[in-house]
N, C-alpha and C positions, 0 to 999 in steps of 0.2 A: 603257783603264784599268779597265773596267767588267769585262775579262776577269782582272782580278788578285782574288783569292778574299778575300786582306786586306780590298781596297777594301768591295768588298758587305758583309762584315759591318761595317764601318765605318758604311756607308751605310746599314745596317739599324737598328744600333742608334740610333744618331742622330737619325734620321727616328721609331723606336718612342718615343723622350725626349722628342723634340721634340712630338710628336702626342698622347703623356699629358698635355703641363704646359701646351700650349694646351688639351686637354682638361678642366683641374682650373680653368685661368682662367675659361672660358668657363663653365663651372658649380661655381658654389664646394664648393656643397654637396657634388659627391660626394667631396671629403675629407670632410664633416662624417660620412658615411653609414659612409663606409671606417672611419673614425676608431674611430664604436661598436661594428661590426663588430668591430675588431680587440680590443675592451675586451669586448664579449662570449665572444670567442674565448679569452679569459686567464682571463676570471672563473671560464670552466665545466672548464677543462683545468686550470687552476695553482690554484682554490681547493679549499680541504681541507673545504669542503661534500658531501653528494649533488649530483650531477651536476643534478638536476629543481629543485635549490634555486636553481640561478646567474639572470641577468636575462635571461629568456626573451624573444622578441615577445610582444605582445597578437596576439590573433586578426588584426586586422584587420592590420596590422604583417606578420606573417606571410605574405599574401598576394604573390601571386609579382608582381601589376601594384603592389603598395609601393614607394613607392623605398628605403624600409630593406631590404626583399630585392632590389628587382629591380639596383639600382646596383652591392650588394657580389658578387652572383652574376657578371653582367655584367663587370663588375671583372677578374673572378676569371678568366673562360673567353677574356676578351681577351688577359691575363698569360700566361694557359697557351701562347694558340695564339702569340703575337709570340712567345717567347722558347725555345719548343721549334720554331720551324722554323727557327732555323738551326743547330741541331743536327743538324735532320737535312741540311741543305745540307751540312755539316762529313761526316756519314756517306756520303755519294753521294759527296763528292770522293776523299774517303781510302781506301776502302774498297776491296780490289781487286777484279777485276769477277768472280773466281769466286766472292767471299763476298758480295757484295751482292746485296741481295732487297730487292726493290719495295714487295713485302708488309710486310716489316718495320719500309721507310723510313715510308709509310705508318701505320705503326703506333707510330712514336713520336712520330707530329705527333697522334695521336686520342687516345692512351694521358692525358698530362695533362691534355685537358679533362676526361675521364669520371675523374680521379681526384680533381681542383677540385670537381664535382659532390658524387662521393661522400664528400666532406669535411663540404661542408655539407649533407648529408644526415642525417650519424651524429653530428654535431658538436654537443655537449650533451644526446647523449640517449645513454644505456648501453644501452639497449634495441634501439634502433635499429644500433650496432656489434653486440651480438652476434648478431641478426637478419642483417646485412648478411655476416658472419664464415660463419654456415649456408649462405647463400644460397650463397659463394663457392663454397664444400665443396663443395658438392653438385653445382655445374655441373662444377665440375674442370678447367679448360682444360691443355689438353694439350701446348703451344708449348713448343718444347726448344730453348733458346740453346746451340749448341756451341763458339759461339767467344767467351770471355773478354772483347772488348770489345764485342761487341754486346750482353751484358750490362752493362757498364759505361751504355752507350747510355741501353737501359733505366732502367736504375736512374738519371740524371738526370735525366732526362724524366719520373719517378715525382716525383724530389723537385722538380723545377719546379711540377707541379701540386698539389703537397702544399704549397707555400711558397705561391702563388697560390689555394690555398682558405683557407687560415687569415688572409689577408690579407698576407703578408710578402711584397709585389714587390720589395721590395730584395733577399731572400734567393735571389729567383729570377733577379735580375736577374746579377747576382755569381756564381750558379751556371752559367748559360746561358755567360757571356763567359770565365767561368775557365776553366771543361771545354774551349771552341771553344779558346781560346788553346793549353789543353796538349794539345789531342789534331793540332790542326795543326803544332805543334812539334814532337811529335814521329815524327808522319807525314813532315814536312820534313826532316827529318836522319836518318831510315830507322833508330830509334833503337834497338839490340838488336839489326840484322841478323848481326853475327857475334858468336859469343861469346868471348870474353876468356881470353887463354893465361895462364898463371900457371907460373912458375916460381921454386918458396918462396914468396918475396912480392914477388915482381917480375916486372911485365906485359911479355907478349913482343910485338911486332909481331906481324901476323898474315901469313905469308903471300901472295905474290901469286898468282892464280891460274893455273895454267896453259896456256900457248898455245895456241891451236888449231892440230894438225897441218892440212897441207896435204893434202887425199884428195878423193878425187870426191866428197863427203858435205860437203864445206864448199863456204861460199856468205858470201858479201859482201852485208849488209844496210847501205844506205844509209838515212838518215832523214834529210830535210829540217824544218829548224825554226828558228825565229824565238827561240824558248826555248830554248836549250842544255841548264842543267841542271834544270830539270824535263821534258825531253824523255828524258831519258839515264837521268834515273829511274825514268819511265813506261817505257821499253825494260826495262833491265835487272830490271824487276820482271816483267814480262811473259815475256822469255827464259828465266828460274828456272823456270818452267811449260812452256814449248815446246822450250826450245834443251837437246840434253845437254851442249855446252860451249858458251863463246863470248870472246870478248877483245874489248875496247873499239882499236879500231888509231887511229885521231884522226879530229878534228874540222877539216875544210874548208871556210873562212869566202870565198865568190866575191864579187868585188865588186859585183855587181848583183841575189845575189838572200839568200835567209835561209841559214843555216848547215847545212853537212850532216855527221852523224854516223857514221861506217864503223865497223861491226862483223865480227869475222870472227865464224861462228857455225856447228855445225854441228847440225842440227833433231833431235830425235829419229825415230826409223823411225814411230811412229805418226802425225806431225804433218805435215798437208797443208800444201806450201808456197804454193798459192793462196790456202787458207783461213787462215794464218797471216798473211799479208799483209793481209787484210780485217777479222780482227779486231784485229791492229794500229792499223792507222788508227782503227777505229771506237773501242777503248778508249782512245785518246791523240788525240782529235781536236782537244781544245783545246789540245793542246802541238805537234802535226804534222801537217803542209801536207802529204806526200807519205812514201812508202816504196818502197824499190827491194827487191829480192832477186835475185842476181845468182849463179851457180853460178861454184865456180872449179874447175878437175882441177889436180892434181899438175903442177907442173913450169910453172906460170905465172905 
């Protein structure tokens, strides 16, 4: 059960809910500390004062071993990191394996602490934002997202830590589960893989694709699996990159062992069939026990 992706974030959230409200029992105060925090954070942002006018700390208040700083800080970095890693769990599953980057996943589990931080850094001081606004400029970081949803990524995991410094875990909470929800929906139902015929204004069927001729270049890919169609997924997502055609021929259910998937497929010229088979399994190992590839000639 523990391999169903559902379960885990289930498991996740639940256990992060459970662990905050035994946490706020066991210590009252830090609602009281979150509370002023959050009343500081309105006074300096939504009042029509100067900014150096709202309810600053005292000196001593200030200090990072305070528990008026140290709780809401704390707070804040805990927020960030529960509810930005299963975003990235959501990125490593769905993601195919030639667009996924380690670096990156890595960097959307760091990204919202350091932007909690920077929150309460600049947070009631004008000075300090346009200090921090130079600072940026002038390093420059040079990171180029090419593909559309790893920006999306980004920019949640921006606004988790953005909602987690101002104090609003509910905003972050609701952001984390919404995103996981629709981004595995629609990783789930392959959403957009073809586009849509139109004819005036009426949608055509699309097409079935066409069969694989029988030639010395096709080959019978069997896949053993316990998981039918998320195995059928992970193949035919996989074949779009390796195979130049391929046809799904059926699925053979044996009575003593997991189910097996028969593709006819023919590879393209650059695609090694030993190494195609290796990284099959490796990219589909949680959906497939095994993988055949089998050569068929004309006329059998």
């Amino acid at each position: 059960m523990l391999d169903n992706v559902i379960v885990r974030l289930l498991i996740h959230y639940v256990a992060t809910f459970l662990f905050f409200l035994g946490l706020m029992a066991l210590f009252p105060d830090i609602s009281i500390y979150i509370a002023e925090e959050q009343a500081r954070s309105r006074a300096t942002t939504l009042s029509s004062q100067p900014l150096e006018t709202g309810p600053l700390l005292t000196l001593e208040e200030s200090s990072i071993f305070h528990p008026k700083t140290f709780v809401p800080v704390s707070m804040s970095l805990l927020f960030s990191f529960l509810f930005a890693l299963p975003v990235t769990w959501v990125y490593r599953w769905t993601r195919p394996r030639k667009k996924y980057d380690q670096a990156f996943a890595q960097t959307l589990l760091v990204v919202p602490i350091a932007i909690a931080l920077v929150v309460f850094l600049v947070k009631g001081s004008l000075a300090l934002a346009f200090s921090l606004a130079g600072i940026v400029a002038a390093v420059r970081f040079r990171t180029t997202l090419n593909d559309p949803m790893d920006a999306t990524y980004m920019f949640i995991v921006i606004g988790i830590g953005l909602s987690a410094g101002v104090q609003l875990g509910s905003v972050a909470i609701l952001a984390s589960v919404a995103f996981n929800a629709v981004a595995l929906g629609v990783w789930r139902m392959n959403y957009g893989a073809q586009p849509a015929t139109l004819s005036g204004f009426r949608l055509q069927r699309p097409a079935l694709p066409a069969p694989v001729k029988a030639s010395k270049a096709t080959a019978r890919l069997r896949v053993h699996t316990a998981q039918v169609e998320a195995a059928r997924q992970a193949v035919t997502a996989f074949l779009a990159t390796y195979a130049k055609q391929w046809q799904q021929v059926g699925i053979v259910q044996p009575e003593d062992g997991p189910a097996i998937i028969e593709f006819d497929v023919r590879l393209k010229k650059s695609t090694d069939p030993t190494a195609f088979v290796r990284q099959l399994e490796e990219s589909a190992a949680s959906h497939i026990s095994a993988v055949e590839l089998k050569s068929e000639h004309a006329g059998q």
